[in-house]
N, CA, C and O of each residue as an XYZ file, in Angstrom:
840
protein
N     -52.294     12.167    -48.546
C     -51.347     12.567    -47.497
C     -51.770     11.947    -46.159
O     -52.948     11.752    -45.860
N     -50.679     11.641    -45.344
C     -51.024     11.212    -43.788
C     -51.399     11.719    -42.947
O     -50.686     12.565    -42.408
N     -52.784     11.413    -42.413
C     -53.415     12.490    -41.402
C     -52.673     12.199    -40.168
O     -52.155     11.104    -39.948
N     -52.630     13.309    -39.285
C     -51.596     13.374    -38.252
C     -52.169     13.133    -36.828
O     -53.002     14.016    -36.624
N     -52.075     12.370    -35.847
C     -53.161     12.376    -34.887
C     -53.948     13.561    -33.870
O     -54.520     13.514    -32.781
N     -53.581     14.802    -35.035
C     -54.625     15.849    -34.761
C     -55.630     15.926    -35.443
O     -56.523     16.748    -35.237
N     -55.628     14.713    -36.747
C     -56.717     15.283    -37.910
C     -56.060     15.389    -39.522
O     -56.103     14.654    -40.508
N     -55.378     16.845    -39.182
C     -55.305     16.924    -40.907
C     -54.078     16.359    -40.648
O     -53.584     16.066    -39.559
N     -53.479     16.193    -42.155
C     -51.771     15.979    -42.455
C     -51.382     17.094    -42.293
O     -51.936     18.193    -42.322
N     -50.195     16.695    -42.082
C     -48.915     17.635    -41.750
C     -48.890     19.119    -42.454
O     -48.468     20.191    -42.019
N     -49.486     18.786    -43.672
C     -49.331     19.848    -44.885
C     -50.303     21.283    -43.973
O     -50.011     22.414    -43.584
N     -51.703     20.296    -43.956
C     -52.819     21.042    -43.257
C     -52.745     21.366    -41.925
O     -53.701     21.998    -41.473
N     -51.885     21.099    -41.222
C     -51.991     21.225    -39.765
C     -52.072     22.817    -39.471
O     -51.445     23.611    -40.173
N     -52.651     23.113    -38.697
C     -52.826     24.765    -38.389
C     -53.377     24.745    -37.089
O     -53.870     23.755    -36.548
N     -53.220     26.463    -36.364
C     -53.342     26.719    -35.026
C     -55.184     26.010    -34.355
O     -55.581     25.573    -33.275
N     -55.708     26.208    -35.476
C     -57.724     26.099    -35.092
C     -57.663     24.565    -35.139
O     -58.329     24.041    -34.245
N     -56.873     23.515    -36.162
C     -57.084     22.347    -36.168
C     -56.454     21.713    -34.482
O     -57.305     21.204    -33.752
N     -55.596     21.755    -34.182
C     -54.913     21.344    -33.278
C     -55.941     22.549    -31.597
O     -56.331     22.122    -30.511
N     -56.006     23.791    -32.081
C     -57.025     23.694    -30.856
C     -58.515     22.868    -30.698
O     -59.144     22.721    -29.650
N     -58.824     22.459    -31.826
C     -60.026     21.888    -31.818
C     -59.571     19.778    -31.032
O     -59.979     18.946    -30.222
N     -58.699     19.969    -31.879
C     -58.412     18.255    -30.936
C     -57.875     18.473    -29.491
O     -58.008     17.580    -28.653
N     -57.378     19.438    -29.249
C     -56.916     19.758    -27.453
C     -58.317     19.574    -27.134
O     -58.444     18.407    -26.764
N     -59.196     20.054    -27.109
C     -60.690     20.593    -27.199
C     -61.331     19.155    -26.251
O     -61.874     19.090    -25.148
N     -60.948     18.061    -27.320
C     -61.512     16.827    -27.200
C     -61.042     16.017    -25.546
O     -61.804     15.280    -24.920
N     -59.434     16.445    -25.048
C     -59.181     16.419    -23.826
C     -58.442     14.832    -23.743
O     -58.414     14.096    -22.757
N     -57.874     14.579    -25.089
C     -57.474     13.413    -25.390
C     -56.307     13.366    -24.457
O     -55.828     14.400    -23.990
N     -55.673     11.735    -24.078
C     -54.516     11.515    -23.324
C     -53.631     11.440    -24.347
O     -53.937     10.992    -25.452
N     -52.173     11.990    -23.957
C     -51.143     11.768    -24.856
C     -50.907     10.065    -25.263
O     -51.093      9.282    -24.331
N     -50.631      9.659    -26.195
C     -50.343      8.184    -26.653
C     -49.059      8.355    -27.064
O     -48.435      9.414    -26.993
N     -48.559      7.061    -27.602
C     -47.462      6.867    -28.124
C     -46.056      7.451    -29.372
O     -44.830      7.406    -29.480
N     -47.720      8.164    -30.381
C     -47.304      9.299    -31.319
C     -47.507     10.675    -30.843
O     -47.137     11.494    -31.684
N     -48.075     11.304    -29.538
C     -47.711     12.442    -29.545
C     -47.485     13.047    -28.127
O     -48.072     12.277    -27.366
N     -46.859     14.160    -27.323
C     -46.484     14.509    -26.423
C     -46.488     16.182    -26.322
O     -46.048     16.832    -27.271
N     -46.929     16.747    -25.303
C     -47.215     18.097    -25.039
C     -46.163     18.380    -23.966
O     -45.915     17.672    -22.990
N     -45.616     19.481    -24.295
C     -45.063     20.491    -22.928
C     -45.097     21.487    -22.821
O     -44.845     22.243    -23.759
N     -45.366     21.825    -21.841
C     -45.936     23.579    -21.566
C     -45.378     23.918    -20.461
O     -45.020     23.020    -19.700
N     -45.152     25.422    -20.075
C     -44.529     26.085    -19.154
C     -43.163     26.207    -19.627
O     -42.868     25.468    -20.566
N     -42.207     27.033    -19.147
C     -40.763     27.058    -19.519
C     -40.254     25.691    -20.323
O     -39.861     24.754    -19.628
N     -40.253     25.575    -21.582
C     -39.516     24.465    -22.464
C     -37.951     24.804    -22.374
O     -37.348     25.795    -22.785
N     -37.421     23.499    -21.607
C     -36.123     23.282    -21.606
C     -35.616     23.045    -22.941
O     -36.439     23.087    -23.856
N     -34.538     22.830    -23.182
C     -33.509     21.991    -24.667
C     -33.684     20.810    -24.040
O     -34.270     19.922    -24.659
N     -33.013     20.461    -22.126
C     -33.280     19.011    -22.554
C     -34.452     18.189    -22.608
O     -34.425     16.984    -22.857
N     -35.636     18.960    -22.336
C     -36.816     18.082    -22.185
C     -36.876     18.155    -23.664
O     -36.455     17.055    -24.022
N     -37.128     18.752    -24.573
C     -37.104     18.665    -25.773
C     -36.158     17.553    -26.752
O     -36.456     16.868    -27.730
N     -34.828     17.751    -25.941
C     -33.842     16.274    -26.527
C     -34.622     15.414    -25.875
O     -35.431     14.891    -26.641
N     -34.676     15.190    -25.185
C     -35.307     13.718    -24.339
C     -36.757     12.951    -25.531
O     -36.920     11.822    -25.996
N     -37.567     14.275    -25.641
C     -38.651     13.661    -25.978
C     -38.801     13.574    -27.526
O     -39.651     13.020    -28.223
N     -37.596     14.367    -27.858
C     -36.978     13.730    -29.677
C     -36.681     12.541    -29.784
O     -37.315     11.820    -30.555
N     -35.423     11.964    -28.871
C     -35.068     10.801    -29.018
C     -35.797      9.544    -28.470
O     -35.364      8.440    -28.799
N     -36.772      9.636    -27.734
C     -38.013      8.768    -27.507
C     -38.710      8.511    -29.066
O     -38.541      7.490    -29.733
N     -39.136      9.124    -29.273
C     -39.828      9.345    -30.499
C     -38.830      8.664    -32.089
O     -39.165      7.757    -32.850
N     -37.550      9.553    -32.118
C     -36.798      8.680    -32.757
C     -36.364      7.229    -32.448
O     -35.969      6.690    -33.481
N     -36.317      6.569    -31.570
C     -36.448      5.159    -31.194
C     -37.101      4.250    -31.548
O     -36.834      3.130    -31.984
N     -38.329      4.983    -31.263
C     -39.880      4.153    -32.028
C     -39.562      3.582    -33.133
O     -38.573      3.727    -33.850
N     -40.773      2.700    -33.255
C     -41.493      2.356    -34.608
C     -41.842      3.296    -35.767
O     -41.664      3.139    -36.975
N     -42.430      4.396    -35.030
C     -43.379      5.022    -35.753
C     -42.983      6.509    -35.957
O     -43.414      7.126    -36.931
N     -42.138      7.105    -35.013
C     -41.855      8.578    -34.759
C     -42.788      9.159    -33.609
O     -42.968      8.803    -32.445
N     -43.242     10.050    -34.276
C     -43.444     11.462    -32.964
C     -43.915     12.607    -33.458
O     -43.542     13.176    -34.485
N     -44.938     13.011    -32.525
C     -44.901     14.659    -32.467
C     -45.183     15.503    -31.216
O     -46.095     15.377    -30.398
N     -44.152     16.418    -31.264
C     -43.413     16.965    -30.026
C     -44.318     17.940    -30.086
O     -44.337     18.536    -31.163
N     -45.131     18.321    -29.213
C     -46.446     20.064    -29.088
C     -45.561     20.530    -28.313
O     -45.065     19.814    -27.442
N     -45.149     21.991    -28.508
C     -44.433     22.767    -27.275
C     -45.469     23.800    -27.401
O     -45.945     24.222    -28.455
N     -45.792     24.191    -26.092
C     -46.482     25.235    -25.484
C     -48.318     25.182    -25.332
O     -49.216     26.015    -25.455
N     -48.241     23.644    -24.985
C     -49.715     23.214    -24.524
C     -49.118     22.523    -23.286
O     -48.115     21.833    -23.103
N     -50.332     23.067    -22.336
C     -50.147     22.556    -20.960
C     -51.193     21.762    -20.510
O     -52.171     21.710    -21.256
N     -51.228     21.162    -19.526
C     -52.377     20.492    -18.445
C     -52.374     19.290    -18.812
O     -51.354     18.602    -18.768
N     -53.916     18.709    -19.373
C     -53.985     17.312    -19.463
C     -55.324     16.994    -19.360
O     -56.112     17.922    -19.172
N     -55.774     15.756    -19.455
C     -57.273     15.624    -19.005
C     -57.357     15.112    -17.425
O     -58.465     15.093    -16.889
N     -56.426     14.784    -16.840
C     -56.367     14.897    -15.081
C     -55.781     16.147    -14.697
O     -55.207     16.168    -13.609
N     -55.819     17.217    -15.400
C     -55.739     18.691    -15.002
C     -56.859     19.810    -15.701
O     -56.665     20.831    -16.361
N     -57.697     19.356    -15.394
C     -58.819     20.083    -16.249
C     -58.717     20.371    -17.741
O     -59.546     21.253    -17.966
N     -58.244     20.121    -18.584
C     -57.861     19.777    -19.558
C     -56.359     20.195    -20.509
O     -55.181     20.052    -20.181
N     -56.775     20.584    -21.393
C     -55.325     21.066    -22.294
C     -55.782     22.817    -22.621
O     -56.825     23.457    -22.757
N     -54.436     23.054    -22.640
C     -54.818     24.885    -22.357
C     -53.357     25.107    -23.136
O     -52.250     24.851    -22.663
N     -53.626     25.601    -24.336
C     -52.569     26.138    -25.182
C     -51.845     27.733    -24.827
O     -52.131     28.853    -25.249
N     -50.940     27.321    -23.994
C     -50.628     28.907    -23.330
C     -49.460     29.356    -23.898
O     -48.868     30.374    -23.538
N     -49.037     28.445    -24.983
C     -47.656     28.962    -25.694
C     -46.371     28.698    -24.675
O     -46.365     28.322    -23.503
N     -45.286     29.041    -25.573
C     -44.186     28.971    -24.879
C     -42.979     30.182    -25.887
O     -43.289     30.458    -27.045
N     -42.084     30.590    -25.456
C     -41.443     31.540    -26.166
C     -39.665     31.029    -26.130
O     -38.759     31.035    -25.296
N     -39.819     30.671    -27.361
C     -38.374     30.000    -27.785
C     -37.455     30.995    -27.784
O     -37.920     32.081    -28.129
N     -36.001     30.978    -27.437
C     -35.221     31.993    -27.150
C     -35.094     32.382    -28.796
O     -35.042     33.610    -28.730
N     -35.052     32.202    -29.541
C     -34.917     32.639    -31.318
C     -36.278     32.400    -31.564
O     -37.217     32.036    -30.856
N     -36.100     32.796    -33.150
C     -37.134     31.868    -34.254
C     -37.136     30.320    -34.008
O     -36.027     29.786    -34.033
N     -38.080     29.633    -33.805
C     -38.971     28.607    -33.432
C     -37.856     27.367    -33.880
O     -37.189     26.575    -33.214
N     -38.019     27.643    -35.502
C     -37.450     26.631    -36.337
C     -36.005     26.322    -35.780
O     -35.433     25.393    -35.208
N     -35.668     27.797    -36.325
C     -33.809     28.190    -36.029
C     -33.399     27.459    -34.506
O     -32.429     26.716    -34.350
N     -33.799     27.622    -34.069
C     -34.121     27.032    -31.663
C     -33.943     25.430    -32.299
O     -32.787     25.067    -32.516
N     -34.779     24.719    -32.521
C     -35.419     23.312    -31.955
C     -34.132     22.547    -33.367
O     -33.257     21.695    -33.214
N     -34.466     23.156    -34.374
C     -33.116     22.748    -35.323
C     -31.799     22.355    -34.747
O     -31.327     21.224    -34.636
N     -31.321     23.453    -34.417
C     -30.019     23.585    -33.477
C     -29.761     22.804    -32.252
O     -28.701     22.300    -31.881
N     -31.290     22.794    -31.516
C     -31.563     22.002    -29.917
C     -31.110     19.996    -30.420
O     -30.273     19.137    -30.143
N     -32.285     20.176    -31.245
C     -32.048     18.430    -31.929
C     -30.859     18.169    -32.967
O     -31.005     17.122    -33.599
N     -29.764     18.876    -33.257
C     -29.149     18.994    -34.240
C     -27.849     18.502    -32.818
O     -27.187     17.470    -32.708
N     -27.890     19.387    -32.179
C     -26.528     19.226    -31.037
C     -27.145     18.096    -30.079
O     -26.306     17.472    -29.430
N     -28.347     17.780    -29.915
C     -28.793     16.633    -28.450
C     -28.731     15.398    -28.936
O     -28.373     14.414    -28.289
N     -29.133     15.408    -30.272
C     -29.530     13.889    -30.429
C     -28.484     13.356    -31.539
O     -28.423     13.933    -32.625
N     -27.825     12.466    -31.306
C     -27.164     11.374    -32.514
C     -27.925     10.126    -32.828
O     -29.055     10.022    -32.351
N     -27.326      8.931    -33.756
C     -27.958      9.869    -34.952
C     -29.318     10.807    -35.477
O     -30.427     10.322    -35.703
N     -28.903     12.479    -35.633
C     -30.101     12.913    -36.064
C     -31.116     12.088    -36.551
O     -31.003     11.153    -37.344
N     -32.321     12.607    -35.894
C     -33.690     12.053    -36.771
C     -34.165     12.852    -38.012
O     -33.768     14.018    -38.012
N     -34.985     12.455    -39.151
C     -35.533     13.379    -39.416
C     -36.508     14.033    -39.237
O     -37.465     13.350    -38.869
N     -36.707     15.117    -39.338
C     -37.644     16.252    -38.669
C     -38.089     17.682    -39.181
O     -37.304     18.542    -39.581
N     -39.584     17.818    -39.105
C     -39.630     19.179    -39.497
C     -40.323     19.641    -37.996
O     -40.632     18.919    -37.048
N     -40.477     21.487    -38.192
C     -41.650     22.040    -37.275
C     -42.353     23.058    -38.146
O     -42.202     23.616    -39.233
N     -43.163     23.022    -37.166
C     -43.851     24.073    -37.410
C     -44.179     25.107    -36.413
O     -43.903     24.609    -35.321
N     -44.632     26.300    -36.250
C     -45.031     27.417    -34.954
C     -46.182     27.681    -35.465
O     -46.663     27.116    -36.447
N     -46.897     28.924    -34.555
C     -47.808     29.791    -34.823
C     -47.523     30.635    -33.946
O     -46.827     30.340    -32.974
N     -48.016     31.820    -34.147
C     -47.817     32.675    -32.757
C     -49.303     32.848    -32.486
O     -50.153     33.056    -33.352
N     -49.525     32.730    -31.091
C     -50.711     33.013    -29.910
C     -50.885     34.869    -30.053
O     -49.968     35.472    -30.612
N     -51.998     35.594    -29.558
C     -52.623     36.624    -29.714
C     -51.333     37.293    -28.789
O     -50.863     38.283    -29.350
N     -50.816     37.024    -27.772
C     -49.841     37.556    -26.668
C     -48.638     37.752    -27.310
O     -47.975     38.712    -26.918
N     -47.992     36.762    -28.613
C     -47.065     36.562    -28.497
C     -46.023     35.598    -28.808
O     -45.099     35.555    -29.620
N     -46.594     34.639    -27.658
C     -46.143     33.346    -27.611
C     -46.214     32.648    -28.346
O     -46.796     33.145    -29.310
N     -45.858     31.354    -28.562
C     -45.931     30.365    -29.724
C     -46.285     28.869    -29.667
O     -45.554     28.224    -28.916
N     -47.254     28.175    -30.301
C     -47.567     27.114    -30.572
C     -46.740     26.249    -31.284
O     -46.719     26.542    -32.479
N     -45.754     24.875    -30.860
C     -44.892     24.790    -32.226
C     -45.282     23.149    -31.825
O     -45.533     22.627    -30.739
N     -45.190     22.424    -33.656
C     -45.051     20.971    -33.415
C     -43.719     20.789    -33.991
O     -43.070     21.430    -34.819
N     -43.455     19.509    -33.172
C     -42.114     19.422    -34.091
C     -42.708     17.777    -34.604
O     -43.526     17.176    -33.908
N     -42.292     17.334    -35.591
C     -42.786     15.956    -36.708
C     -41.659     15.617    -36.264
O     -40.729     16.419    -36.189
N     -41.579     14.471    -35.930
C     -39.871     13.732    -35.602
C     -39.910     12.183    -36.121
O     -40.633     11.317    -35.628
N     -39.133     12.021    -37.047
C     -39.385     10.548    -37.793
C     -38.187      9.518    -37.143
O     -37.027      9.840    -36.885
N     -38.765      8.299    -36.972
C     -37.372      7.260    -36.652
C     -36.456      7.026    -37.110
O     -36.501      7.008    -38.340
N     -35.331      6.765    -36.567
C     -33.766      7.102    -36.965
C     -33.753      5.828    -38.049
O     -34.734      5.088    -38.117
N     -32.544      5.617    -38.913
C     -32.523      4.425    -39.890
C     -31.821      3.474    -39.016
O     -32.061      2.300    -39.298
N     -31.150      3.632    -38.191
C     -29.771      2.825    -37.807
C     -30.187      3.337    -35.955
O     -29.763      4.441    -35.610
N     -30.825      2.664    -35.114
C     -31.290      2.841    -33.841
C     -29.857      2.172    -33.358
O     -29.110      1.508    -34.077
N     -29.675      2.469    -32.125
C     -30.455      3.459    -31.320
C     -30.155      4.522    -31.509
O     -29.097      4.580    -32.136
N     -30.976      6.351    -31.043
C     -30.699      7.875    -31.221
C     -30.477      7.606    -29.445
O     -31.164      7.103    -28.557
N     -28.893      8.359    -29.540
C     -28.737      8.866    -27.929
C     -28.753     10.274    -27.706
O     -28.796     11.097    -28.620
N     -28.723     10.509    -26.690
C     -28.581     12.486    -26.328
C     -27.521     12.714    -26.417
O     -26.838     11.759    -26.786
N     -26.740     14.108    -26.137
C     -25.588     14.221    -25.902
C     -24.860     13.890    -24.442
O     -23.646     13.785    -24.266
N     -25.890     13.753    -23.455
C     -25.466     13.089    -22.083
C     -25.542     11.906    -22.204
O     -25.692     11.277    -21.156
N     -25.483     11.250    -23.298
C     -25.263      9.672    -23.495
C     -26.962      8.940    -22.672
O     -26.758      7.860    -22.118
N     -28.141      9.340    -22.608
C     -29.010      8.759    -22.257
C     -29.728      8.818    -23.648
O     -29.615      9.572    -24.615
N     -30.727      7.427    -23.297
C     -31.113      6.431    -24.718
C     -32.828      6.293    -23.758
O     -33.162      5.769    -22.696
N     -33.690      7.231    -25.049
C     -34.828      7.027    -24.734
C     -36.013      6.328    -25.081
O     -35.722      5.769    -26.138
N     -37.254      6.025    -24.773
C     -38.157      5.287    -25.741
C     -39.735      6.172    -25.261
O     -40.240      6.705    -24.273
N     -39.964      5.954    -26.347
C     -41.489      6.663    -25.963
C     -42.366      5.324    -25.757
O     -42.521      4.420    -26.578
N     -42.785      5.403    -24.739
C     -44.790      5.050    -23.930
C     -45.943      5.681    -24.013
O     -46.222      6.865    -24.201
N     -46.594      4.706    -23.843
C     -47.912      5.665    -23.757
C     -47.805      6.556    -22.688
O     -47.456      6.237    -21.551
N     -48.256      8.223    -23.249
C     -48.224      9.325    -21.761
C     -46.875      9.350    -21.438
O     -46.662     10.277    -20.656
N     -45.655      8.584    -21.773
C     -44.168      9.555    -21.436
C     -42.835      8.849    -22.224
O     -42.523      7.789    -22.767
N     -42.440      9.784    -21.999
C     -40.878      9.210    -22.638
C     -40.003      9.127    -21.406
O     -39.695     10.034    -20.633
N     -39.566      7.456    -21.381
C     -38.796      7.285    -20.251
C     -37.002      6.811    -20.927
O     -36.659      6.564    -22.083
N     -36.231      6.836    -19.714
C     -34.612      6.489    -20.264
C     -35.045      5.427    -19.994
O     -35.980      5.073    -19.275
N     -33.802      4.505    -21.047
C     -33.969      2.889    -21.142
C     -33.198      2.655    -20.133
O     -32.171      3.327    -20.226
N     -33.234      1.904    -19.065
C     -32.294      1.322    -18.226
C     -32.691     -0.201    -18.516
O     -31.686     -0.883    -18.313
N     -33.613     -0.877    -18.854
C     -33.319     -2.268    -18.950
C     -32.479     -2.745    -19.914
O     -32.595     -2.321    -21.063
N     -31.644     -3.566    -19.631
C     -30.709     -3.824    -21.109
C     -31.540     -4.835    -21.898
O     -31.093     -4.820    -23.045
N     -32.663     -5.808    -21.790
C     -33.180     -6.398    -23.030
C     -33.448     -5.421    -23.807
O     -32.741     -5.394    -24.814
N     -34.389     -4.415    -23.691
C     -34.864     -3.224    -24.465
C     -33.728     -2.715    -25.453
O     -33.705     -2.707    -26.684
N     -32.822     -2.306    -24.546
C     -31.082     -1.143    -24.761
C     -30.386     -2.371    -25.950
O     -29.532     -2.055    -26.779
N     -30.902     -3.645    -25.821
C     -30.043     -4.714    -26.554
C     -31.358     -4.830    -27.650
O     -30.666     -4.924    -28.664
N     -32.612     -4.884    -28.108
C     -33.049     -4.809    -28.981
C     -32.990     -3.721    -29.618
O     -33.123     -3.850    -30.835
N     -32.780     -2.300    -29.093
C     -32.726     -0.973    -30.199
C     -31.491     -1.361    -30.692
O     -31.312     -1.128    -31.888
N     -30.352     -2.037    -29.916
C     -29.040     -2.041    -30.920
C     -28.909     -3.167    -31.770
O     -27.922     -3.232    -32.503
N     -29.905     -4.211    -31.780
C     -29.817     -5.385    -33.059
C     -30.677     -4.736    -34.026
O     -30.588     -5.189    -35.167
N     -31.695     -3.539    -33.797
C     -32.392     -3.190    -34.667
C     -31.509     -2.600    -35.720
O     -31.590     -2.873    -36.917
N     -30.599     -1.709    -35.139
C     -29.693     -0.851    -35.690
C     -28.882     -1.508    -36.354
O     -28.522     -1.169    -37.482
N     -28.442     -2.630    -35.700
C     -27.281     -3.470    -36.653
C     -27.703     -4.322    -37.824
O     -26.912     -4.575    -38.734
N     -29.237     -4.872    -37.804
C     -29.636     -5.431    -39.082
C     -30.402     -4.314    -40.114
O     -30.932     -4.437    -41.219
N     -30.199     -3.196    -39.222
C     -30.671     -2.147    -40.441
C     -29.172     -1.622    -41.361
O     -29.156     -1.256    -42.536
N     -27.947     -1.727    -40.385
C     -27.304     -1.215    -41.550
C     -26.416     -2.405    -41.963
O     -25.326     -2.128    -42.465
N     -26.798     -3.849    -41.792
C     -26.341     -4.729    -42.415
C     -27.025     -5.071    -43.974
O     -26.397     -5.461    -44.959
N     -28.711     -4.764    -43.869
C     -29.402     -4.145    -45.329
C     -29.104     -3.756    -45.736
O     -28.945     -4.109    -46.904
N     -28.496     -2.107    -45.116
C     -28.614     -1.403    -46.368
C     -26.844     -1.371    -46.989
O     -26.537     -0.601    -47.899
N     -25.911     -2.224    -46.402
C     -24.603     -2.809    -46.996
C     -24.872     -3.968    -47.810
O     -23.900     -4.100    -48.555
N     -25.799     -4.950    -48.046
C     -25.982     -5.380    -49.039
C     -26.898     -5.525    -49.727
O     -27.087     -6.586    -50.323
N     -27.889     -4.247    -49.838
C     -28.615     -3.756    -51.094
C     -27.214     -2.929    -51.730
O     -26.995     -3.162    -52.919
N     -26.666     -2.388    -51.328
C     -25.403     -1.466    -51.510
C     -24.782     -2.776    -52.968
O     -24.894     -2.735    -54.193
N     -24.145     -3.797    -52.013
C     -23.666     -4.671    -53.349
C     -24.393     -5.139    -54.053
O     -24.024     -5.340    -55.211
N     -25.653     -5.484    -53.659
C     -26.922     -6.169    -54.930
C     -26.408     -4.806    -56.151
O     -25.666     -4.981    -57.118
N     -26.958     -3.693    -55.799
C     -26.632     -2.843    -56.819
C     -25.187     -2.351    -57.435
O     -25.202     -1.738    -58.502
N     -24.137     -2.573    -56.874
C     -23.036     -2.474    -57.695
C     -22.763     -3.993    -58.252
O     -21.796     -4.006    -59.014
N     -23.428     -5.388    -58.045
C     -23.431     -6.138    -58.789
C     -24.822     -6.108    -59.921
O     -25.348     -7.218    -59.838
N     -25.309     -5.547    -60.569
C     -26.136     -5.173    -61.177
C     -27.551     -5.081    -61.161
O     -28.356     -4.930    -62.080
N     -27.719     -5.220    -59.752
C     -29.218     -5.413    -59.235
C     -29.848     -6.857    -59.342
O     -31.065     -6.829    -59.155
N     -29.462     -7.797    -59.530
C     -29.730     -9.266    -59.231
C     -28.700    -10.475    -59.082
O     -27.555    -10.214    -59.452
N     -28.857    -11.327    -58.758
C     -28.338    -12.205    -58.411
C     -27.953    -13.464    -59.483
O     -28.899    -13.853    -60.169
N     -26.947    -13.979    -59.639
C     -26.392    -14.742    -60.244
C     -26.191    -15.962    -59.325
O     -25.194    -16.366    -58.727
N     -27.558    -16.458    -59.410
C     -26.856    -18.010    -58.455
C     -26.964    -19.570    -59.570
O     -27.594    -20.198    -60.421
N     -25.614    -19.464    -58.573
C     -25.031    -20.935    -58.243
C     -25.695    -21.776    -57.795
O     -26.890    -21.549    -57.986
N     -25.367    -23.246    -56.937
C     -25.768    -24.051    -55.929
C     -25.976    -23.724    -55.716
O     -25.774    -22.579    -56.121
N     -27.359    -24.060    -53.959
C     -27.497    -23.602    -52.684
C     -26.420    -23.285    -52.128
O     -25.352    -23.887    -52.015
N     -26.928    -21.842    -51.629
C     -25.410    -20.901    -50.605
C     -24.444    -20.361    -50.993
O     -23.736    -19.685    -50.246
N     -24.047    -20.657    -53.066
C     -23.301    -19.871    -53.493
C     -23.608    -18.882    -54.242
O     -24.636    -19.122    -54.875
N     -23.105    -17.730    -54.480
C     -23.448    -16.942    -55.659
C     -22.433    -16.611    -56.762
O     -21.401    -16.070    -56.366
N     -22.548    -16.841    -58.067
C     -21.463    -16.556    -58.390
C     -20.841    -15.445    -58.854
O     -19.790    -15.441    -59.496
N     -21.709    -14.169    -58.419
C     -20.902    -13.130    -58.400
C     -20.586    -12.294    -57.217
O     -20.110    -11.161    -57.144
N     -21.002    -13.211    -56.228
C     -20.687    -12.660    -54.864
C     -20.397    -13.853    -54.308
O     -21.519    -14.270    -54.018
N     -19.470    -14.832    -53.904
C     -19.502    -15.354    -52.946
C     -19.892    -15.417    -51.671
O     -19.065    -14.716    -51.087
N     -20.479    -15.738    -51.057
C     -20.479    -16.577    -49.543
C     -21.708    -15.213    -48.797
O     -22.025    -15.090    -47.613
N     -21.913    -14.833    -49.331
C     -23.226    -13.783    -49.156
C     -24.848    -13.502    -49.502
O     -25.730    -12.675    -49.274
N     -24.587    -14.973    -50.326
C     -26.155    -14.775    -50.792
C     -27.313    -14.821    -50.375
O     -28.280    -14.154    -50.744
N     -27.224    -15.885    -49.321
C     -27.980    -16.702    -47.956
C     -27.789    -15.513    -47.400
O     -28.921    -15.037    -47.487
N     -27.384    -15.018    -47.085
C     -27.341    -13.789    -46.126
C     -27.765    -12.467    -46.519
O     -28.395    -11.672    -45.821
N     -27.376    -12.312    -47.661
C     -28.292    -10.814    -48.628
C     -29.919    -10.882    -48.607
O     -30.746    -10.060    -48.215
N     -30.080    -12.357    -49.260
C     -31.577    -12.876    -49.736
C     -32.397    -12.461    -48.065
O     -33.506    -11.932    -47.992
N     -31.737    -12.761    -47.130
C     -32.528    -13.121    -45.785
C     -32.746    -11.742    -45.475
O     -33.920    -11.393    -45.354
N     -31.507    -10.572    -45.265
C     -31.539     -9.276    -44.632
C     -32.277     -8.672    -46.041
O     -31.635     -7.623    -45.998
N     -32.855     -8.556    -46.876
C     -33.489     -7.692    -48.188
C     -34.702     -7.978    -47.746
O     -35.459     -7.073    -47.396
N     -35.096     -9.405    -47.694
C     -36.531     -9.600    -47.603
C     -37.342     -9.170    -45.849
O     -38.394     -8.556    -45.677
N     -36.434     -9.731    -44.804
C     -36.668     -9.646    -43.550
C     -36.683     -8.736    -43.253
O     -35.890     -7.932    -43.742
N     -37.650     -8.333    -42.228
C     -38.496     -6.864    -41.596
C     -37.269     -6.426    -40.318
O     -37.019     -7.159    -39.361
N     -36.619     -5.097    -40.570
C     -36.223     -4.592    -39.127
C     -36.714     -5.759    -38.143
O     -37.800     -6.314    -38.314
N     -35.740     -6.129    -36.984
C     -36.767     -6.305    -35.453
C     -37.907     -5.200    -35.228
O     -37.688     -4.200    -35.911
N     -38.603     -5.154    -34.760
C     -39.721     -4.194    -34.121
C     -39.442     -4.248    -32.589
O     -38.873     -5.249    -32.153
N     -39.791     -3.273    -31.764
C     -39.712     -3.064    -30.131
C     -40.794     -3.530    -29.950
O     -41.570     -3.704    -30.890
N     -41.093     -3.836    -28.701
C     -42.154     -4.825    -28.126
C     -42.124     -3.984    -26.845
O     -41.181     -3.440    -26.269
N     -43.133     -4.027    -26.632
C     -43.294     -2.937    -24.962
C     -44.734     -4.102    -24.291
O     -45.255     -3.874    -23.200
């Protein structure tokens, strides 16, 4: 299983593992992000769809505060207006298109309050916008809105040669899972697509470049 950049995997993750890596006074990076004090919905959309943008995904800590330029990380909880799950489900279910996939998890603190991660995986078909139509990307230490359009124009070629794949793996398999070629450039059970199937099957997504 994939250890999570607290340590254990996802499976194992628990309240003592994740206080023990706060512990360490690490800076947030690229895979993970803390917020503490009153958790909004939209800081929470915001820092879903950063994360869904990525390469790699995300994990969202709600109810750890400070930092290591604030004397460190101090897990003070936060108290979701519902059940944890039921909240952040609903929050990322209505903020972000296309949904990412995603689980969480909580704990509850001795007071009360609650410790929650949310796992947020990258969308298939980029870019994920909010429902206020802003398009985010995660950095190291923050999730900012895209305003440059090279960036805003690579999440959307990413998106477009991802679902130009998966439209012709789609016909590879209703033509029987291989190819019947012809000459160079023809196929003869697909015309005028083969050069173009062969290239998008084998070729890697674009990747973001920061």
């Amino acid at each position: 299983m994939a250890r999570t950049p607290f340590g254990p995997s996802w499976e194992d993750l628990n309240l003592d593992a994740l206080g023990a890596f706060f512990m360490l006074g690490e800076e947030e990076t690229l895979t993970w992000e803390c917020k503490g004090g009153e958790v909004g919905s939209k800081n929470i959309v915001r820092a879903v769809c950063g994360f869904a943008n990525s390469n790699r995904g995300g994990y969202l800590v709600l109810g750890v505060s400070g930092g290591p330029s604030k004397g460190g990380w101090v897990p003070n909880g936060w108290v979701p207006p519902t059940e944890a799950r039921v909240y952040l489900g609903q929050v990322i279910a209505d903020g972000v298109a296309p949904q990412p996939p995603f689980d969480v998890q909580s704990w509850a603190l001795p007071d009360g309050r609650e410790v929650s991660v949310v796992q947020v995986g990258r969308v298939a078909v980029p870019p994920a916008i909010t429902s206020s139509g802003g398009v985010f990307e995660r950095l190291p230490g923050q999730t900012r809105q895209i305003s440059d359009p090279t960036t805003l124009r690579r999440l959307f070629e990413r998106g477009q040669a991802a679902s130009e794949r998966a439209s012709l793996q789609a016909v590879v398999g209703l033509n029987g899972g291989s190819w019947n070629q012809g000459p160079v450039g023809n196929d003869r059970r697909v015309p005028g697509i083969a050069i173009a199937a062969r290239r998008h099957l084998v070729e890697p997504i674009p990747e973001e470049r920061h």
